[in-house]
KEDRENVEX-32770 format. One record per residue (C-alpha): residue number from 1; z, x, y; residue in one letter. Coordinates in pm, whole numbers, plus 50000, padded with zeros to 5 digits. Last residue first. Layout:
N
+-----+-------+-------+-------+----+
:   i :     Z :     X :     Y : aa :
+-----+-------+-------+-------+----+
: NUM :     Z :     X :     Y :  A :
...
+-----+-------+-------+-------+----+
This chain:
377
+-----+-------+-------+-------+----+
:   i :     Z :     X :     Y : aa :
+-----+-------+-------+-------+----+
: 377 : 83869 : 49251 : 02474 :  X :
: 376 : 83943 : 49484 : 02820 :  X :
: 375 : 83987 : 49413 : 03179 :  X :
: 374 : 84194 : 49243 : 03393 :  X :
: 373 : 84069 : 49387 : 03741 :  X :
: 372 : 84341 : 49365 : 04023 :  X :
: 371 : 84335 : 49256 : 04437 :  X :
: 370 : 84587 : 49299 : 04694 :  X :
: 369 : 84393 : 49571 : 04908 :  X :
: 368 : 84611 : 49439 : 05197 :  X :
: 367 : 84198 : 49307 : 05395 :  X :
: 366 : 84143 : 49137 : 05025 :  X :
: 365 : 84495 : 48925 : 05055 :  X :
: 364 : 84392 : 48830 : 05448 :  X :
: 363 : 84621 : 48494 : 05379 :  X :
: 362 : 84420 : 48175 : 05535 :  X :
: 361 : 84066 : 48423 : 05556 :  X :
: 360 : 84124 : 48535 : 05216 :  X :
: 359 : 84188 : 48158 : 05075 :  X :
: 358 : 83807 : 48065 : 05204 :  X :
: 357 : 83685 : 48390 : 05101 :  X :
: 356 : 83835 : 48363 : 04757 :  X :
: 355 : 83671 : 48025 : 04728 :  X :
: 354 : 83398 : 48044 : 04816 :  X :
: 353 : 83348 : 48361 : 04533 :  X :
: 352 : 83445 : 48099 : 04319 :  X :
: 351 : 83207 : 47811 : 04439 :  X :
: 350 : 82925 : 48085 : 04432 :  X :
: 349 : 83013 : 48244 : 04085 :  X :
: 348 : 83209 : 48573 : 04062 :  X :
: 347 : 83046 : 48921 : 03985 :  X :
: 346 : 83217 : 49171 : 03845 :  X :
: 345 : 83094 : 49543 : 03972 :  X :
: 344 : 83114 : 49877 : 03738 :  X :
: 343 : 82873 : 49736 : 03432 :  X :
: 342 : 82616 : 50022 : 03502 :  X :
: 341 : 82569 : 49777 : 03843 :  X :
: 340 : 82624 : 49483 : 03752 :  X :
: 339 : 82932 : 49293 : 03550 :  X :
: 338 : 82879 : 48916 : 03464 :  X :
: 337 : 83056 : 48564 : 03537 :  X :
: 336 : 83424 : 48710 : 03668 :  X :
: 335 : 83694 : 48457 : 03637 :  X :
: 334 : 83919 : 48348 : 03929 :  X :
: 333 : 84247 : 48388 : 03991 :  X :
: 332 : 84465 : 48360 : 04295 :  X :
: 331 : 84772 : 48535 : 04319 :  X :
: 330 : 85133 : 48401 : 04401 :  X :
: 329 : 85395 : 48605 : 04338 :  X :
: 328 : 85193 : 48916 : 04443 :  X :
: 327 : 84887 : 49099 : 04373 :  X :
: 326 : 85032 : 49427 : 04304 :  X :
: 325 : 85223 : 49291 : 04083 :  X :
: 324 : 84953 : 49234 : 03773 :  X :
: 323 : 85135 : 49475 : 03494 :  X :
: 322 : 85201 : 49178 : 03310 :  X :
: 321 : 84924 : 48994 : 03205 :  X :
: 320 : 84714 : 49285 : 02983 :  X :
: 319 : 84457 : 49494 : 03021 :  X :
: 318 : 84507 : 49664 : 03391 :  X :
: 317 : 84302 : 49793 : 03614 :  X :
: 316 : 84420 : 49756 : 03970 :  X :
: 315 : 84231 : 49755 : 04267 :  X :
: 314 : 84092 : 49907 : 04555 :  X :
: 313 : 84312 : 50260 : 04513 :  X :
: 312 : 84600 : 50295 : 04762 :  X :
: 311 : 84608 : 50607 : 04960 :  X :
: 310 : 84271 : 50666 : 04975 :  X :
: 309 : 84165 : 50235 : 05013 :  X :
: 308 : 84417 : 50229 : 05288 :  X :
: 307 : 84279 : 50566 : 05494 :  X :
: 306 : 83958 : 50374 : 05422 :  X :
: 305 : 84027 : 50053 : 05595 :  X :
: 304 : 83829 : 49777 : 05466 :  X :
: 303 : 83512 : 49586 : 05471 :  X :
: 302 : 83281 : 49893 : 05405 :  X :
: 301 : 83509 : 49953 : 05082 :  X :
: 300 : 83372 : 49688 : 04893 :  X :
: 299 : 83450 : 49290 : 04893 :  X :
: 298 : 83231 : 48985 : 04935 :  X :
: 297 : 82895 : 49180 : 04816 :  X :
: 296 : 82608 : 48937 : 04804 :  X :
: 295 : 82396 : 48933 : 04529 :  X :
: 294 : 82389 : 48558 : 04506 :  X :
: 293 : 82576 : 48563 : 04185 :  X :
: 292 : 82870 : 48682 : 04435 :  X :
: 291 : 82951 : 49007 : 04426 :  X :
: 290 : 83294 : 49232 : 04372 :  X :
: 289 : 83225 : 49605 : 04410 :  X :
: 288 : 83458 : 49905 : 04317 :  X :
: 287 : 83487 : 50191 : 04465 :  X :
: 286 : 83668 : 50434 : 04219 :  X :
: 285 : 83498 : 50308 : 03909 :  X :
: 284 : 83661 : 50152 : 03597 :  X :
: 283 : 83437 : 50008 : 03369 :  X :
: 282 : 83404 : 49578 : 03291 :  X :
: 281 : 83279 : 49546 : 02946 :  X :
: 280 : 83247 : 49169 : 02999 :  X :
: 279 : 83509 : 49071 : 02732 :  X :
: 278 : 83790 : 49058 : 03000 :  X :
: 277 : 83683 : 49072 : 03339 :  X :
: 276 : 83924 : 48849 : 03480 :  X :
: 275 : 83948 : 48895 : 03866 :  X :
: 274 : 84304 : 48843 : 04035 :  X :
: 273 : 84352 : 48804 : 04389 :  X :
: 272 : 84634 : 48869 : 04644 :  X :
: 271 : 84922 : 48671 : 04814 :  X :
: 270 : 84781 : 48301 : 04815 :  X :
: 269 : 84910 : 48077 : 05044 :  X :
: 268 : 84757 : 47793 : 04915 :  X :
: 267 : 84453 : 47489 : 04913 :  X :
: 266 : 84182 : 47636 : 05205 :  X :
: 265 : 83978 : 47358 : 05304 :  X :
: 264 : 84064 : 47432 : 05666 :  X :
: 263 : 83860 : 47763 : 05687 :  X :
: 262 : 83563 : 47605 : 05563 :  X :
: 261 : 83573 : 47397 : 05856 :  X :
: 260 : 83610 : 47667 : 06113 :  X :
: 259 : 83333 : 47882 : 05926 :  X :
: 258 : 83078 : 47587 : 05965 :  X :
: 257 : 82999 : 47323 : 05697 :  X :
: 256 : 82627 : 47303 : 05628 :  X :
: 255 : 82525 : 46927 : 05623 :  X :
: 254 : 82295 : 46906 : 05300 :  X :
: 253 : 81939 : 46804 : 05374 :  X :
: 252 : 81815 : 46452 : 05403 :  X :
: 251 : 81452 : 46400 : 05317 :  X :
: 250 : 81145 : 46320 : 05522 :  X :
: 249 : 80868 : 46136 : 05433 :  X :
: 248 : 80482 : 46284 : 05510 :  X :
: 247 : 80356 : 46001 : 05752 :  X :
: 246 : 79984 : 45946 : 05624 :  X :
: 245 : 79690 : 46024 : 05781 :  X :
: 244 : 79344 : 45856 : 05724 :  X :
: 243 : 79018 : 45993 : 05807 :  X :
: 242 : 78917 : 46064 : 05409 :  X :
: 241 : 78962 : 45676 : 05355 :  X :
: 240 : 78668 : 45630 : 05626 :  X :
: 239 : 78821 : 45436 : 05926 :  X :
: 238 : 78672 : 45096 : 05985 :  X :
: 237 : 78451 : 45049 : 06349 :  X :
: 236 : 78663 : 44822 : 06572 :  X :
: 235 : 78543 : 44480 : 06696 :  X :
: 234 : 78697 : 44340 : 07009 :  X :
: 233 : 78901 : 44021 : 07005 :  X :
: 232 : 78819 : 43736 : 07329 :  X :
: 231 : 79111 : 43724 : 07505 :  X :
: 230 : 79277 : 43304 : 07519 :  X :
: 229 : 79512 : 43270 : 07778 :  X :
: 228 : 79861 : 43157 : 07760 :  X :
: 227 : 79951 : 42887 : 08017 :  X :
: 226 : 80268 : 43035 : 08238 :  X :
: 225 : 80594 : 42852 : 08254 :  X :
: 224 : 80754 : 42877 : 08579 :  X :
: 223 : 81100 : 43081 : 08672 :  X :
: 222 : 81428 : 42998 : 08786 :  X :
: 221 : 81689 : 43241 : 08707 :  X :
: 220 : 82072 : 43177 : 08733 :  X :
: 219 : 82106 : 42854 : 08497 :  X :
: 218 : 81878 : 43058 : 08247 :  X :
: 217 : 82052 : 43349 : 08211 :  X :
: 216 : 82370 : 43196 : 08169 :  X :
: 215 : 82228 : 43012 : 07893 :  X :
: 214 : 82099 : 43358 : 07744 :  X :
: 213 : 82465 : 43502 : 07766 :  X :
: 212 : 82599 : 43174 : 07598 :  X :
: 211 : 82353 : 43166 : 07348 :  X :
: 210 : 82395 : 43545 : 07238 :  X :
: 209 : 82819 : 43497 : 07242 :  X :
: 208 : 82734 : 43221 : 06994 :  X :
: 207 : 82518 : 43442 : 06775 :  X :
: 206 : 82870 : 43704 : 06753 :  X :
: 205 : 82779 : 44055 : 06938 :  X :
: 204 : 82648 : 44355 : 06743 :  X :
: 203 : 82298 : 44332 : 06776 :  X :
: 202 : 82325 : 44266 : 07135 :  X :
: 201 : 82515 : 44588 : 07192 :  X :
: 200 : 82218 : 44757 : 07002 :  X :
: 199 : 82256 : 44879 : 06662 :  X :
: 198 : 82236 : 45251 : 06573 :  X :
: 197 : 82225 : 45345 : 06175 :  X :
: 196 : 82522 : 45538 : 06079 :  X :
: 195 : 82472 : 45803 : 05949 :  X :
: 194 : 82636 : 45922 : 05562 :  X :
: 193 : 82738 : 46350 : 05564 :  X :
: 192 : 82571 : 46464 : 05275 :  X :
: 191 : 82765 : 46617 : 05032 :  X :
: 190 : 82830 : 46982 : 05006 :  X :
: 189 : 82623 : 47142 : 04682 :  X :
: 188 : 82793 : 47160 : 04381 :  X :
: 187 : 82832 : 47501 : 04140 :  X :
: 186 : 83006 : 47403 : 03850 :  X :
: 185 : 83279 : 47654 : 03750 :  X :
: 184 : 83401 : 47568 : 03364 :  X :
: 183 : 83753 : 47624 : 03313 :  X :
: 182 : 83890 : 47767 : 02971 :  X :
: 181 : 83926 : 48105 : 03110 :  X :
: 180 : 84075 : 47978 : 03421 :  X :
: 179 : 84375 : 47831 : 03279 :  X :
: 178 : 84484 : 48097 : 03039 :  X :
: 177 : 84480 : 48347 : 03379 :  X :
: 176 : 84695 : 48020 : 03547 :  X :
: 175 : 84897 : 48042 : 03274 :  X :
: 174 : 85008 : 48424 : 03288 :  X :
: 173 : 85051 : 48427 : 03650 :  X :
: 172 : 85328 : 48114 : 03628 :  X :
: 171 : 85217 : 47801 : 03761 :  X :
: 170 : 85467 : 47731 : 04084 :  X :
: 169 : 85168 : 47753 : 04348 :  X :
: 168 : 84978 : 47499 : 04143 :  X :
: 167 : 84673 : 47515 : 03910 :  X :
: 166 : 84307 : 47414 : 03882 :  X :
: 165 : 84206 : 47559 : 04237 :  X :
: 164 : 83904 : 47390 : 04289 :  X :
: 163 : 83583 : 47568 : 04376 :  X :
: 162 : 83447 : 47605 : 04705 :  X :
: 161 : 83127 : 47344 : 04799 :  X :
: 160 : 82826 : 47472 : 04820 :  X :
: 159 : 82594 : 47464 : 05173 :  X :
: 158 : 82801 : 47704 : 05333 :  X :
: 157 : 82797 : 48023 : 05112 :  X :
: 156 : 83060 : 48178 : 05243 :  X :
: 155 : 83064 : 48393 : 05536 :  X :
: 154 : 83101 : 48788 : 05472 :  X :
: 153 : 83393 : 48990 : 05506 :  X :
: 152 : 83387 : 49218 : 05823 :  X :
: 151 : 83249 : 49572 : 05858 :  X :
: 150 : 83498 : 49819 : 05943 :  X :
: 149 : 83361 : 50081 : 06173 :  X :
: 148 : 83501 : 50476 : 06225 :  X :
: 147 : 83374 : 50593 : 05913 :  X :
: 146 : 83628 : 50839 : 05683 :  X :
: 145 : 83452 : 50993 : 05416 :  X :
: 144 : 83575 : 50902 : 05053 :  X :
: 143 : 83506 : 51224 : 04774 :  X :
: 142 : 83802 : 51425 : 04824 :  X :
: 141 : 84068 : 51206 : 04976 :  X :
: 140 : 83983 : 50997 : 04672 :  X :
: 139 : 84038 : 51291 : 04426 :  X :
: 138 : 84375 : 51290 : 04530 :  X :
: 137 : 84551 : 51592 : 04749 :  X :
: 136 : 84696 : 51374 : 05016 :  X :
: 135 : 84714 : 51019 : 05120 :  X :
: 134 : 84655 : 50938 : 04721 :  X :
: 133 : 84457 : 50808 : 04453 :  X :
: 132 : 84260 : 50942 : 04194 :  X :
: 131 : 84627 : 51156 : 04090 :  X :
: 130 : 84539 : 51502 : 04017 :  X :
: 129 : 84764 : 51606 : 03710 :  X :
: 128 : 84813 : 51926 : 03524 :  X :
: 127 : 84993 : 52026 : 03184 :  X :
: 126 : 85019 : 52373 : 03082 :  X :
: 125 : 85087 : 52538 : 02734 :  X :
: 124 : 85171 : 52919 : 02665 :  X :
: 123 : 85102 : 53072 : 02330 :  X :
: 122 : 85357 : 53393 : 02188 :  X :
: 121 : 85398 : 53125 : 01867 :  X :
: 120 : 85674 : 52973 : 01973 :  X :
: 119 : 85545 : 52860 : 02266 :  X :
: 118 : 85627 : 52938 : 02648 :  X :
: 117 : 85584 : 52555 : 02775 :  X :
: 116 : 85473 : 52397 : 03102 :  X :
: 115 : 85483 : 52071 : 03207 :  X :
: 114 : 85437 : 51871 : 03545 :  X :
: 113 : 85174 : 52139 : 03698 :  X :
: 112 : 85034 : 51939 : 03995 :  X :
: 111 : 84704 : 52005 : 04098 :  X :
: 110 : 84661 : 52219 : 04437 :  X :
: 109 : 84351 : 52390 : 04285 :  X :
: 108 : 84188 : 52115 : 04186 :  X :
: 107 : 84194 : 51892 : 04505 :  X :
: 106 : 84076 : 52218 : 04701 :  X :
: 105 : 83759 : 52254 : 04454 :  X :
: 104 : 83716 : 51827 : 04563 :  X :
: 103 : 83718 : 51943 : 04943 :  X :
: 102 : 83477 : 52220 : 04907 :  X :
: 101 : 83234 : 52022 : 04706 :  X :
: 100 : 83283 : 51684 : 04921 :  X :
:  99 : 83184 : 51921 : 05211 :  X :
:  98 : 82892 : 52077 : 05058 :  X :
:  97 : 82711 : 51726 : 04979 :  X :
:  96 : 82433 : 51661 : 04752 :  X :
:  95 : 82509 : 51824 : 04452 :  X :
:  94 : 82871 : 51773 : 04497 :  X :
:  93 : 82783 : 51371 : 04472 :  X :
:  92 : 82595 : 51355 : 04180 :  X :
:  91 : 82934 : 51547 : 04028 :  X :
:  90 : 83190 : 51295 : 04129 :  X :
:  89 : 82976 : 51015 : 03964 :  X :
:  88 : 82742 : 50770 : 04161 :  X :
:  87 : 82597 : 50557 : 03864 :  X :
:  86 : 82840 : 50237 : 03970 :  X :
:  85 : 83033 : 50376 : 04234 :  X :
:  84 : 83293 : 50681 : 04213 :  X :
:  83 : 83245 : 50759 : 03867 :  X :
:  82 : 83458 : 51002 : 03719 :  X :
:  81 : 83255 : 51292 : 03540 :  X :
:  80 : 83256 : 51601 : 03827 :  X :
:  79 : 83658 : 51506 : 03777 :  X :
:  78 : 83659 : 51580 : 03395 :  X :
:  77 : 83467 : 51924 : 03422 :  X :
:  76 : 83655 : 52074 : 03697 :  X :
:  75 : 84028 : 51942 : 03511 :  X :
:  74 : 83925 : 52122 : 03243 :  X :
:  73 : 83811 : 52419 : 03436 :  X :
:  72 : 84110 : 52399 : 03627 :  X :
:  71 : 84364 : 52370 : 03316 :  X :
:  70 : 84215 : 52647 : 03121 :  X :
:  69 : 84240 : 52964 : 03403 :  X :
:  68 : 84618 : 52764 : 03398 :  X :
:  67 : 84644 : 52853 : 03083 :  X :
:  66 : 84523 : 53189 : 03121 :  X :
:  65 : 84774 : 53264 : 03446 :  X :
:  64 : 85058 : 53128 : 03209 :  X :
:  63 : 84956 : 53386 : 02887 :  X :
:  62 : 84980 : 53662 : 03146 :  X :
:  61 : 85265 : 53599 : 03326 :  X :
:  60 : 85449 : 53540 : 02932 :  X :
:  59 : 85334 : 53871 : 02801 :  X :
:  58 : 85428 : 54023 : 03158 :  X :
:  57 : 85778 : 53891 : 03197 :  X :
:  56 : 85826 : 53982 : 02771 :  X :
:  55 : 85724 : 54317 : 02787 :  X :
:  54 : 85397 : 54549 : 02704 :  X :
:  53 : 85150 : 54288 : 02715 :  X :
:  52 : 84810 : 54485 : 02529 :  X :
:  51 : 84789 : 54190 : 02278 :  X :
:  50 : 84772 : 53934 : 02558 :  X :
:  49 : 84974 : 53682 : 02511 :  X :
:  48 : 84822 : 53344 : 02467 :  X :
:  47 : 84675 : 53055 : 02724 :  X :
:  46 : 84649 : 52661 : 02705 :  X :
:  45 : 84550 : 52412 : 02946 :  X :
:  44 : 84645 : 52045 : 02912 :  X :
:  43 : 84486 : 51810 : 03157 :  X :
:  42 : 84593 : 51497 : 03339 :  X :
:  41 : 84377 : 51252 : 03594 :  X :
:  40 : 84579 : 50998 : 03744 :  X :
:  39 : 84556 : 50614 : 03811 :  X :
:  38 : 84788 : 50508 : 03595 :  X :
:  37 : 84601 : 50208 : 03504 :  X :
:  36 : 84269 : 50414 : 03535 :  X :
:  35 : 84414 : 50750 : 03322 :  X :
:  34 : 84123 : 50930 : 03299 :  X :
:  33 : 84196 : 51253 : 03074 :  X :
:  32 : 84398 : 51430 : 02907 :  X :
:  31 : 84685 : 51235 : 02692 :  X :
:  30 : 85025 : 51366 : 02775 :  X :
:  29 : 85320 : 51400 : 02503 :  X :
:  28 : 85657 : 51426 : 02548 :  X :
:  27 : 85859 : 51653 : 02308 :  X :
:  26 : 85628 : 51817 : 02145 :  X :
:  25 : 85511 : 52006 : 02478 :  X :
:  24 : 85871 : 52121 : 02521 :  X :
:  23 : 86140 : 52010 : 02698 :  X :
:  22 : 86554 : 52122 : 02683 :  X :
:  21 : 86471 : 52417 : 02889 :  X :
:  20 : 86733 : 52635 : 02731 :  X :
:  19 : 86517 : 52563 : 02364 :  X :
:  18 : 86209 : 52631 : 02528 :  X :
:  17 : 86338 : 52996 : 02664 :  X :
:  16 : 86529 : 53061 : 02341 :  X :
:  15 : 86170 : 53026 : 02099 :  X :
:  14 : 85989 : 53223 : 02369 :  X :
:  13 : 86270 : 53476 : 02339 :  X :
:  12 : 86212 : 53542 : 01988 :  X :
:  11 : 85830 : 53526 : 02000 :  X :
:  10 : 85822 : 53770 : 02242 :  X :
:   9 : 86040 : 54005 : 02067 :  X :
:   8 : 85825 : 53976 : 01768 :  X :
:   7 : 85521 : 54049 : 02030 :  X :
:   6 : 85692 : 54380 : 02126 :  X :
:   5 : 85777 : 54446 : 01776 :  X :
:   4 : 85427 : 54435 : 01667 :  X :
:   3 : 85283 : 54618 : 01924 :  X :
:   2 : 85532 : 54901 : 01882 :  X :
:   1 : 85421 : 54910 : 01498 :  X :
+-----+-------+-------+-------+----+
């Protein structure tokens, strides 16, 4: 009978403390898990009162600490899930490394509590977040290791020509995305520069000019006409067929533009990069890769500076056209030919990928992190 009155009186006061707080877990919802476009990781814990709670401080003390008891190993079993690079998740990497273990078991205990709710039923409901991204407290200050050398961007592929930008710096983001679907990247290899063939300064002087140099020759010279003698030939043994030796003919090889050169072909001021992935199955990582169909990587997190890539992310993912500010007014786009690597990497055709290393080394867009996935159907 005490019990039940105790918990009655629970209930009561549970129902005034959420109405005096004005928010309750029915009022705004949270989804739990990976939120990439977001780029946070939320969790709801939930706890009760303890039958054995004697007042209403300790019923509701108790029924917080057990849903916050919830919330960390929720938010323990989503993070050791979240792949940082293609198969590398959170979890292959604890196994392997005691550091990134003790740091990521920090990251979940200083999670951010940004709802809470004493239930009219005697429960108690948390919400939690651990952003991926962050200066402090993320899951990327977790996992990423600091290295003390940035490697630079690769060269592009010299002997193929970049692509062509088909739009203008006053298209509007939208279009040009419309635009390069419907394009077709050809991959063309740099034209031949033409030679000349040398000609002598006699070659090149008028016939008349010839006669009068020759005349002047003659009037200055004198000189006495020699009878030609007769030499008896020699006979020479024929070469067997097998003996013979041909001249193997040559052929002209494309004229491979240096970095100087490529750098002058670049066509706008471009203030970041977008890649569409759409219909590829393109899935979120936290290090993302973007190849070239040569294999090569032309942007990862070697090539930049970590502290940036912590507190920033790589790249956006977004799945639709208008949430693509972070890479400016005036992005390039390109679209992505294939995904590698457990479908984590988009990989760009030579002229493309050209191309964005042509514009990056005008603008340094991929060095500001100024890059976004559109992903999705």
């Amino acid at each position: 009978m005490k019990i039940t009155k105790i918990l009655t009186t629970i209930a009561t006061a549970a129902i005034l403390l959420a109405t005096s707080v004005g928010v309750s877990a029915e009022q705004k919802t949270f989804v739990d898990g990976v939120d990439w476009k977001n780029r946070v990781i939320t969790v709801t814990g939930e706890g009760v009162v303890p039958p054995d709670a004697i007042n209403y401080t300790q019923a509701k003390g108790l029924a917080s600490k057990a849903a916050r008891a919830d919330a960390y190993r929720k938010l323990g079993e989503i993070i050791n899930g979240v792949r940082v690079e293609g198969e590398t998740t959170v979890e292959k990497m604890l196994t392997v490394r005691d550091q990134i273990k003790l740091k990521v078991a920090a990251t979940i205990k200083g999670a951010t509590v940004v709802n809470e709710t004493f239930l009219s039923d005697g429960g108690y409901r948390v919400v939690m977040q651990v952003p991926l991204f962050s200066s402090s407290n993320s899951l990327a200050s977790a996992v990423f290791e600091k290295t003390s050398a940035v490697e630079p961007f690769p060269n592009p592929v010299l002997e193929v020509e970049p692509s062509i930008v088909p739009y203008g710096s006053m298209t509007p983001v939208k279009q040009r995305i419309d635009i390069t679907t419907t394009v077709t990247v050809q991959e063309r290899p740099v034209t031949p520069v033409p030679t000349t063939p040398y000609r002598s300064p006699l070659s090149r002087m008028s016939v008349k000019s010839l006669d009068s140099i020759i005349l002047q020759k003659l009037e200055a010279n004198s000189f006495t006409v020699q009878e030609p003698t007769y030499q008896q030939p020699t006979y020479q043994q024929p070469v067997p067929n097998s003996q013979i030796t041909y001249d193997t003919p040559t052929t002209t090889t494309p004229k491979r533009r240096t970095v100087a050169e490529y750098a002058s072909l670049a066509q706008g001021d471009y203030t970041g990069l977008i890649v569409d992935c759409r219909g590829l199955d393109l899935q979120p990582v936290m290090s993302a890769v973007i190849k070239n169909s040569n294999g090569t990587k032309i942007y990862g997190h070697k090539n930049l500076d970590i502290d940036k890539v912590i507190s920033m992310g790589m790249a956006d993912y977004v799945d639709d056209t208008k949430n693509v500010a972070r890479a400016g007014e005036n992005p390039l786009v390109v679209k992505a030919v294939a995904v590698e690597d457990f479908n984590s990497n988009p990989v760009l055709a030579i002229p493309d990928s050209n191309r964005v290393l042509i514009e990056n080394h005008a603008t340094k867009f991929l060095k500001d992190l100024k890059v976004v996935f559109l992903f999705g159907e």
